[in-house]
C-alpha positions, 0 to 999 in steps of 0.5 A: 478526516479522523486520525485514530493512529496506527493501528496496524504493523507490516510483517517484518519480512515486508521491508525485504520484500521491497529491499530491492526497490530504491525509489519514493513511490511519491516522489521517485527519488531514491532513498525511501525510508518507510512504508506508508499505510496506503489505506490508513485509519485517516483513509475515507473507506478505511475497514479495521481488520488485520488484512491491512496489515498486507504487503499490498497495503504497503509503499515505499516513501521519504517519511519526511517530505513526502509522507507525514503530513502529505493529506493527497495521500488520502484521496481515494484516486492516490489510493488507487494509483499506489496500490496499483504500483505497489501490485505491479512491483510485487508482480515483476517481483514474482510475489507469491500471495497470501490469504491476509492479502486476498482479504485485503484484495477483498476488503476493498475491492468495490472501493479501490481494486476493481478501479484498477486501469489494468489489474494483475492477478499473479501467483494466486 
């Protein structure tokens, strides 16, 4: 697995977005502290493109024990599994999306998205 750094920024409107949100989606303790890329350049299926840079590419977690350093969050199932939280918060949330996430939807749906259990589709 290639780490070729972190290549792409969350809009800073982001972190608002999940303010309200207090738990570590790895952990689910409270207290989160940074938004981990759910597909990294380090991620097998990683595309390079600014859609990585989506809201739906983002999930809150302790930088420290939980993210750095943390090689399960890699494996293509975790991926899954993250980005379908993250959806489902967004979701109750009543998050309207934008065109950088449907690319980002798009750009990895045959790898993650349409392995959803149970996909939303919300506020297109």
């Amino acid at each position: 697995m290639k780490n070729t750094g972190l290549q792409y920024r969350f809009d800073p409107l982001d972190k608002e977005v999940w303010m309200f949100w207090h738990r570590c989606m790895w952990c689910g303790k409270n207290n989160w502290d940074c938004l981990h890329h759910i597909i990294s350049p380090s991620s097998r299926d990683h595309r390079h493109g600014d859609f990585n840079e989506s809201i739906l590419n983002s999930s809150p977690m302790h930088n420290h024990g939980c993210h750095l350093d943390n090689g399960e969050l890699h494996h293509r199932e975790t991926e899954i599994k993250l980005l379908e939280k993250t959806m489902t918060v967004l979701a109750h949330k009543d998050y309207k999306m934008t065109m950088k996430d449907k690319q980002f939807q798009m750009a990895y749906w045959e790898t993650h998205f349409k392995h959803f259990n149970n996909l939303l589709d919300y506020n297109e």
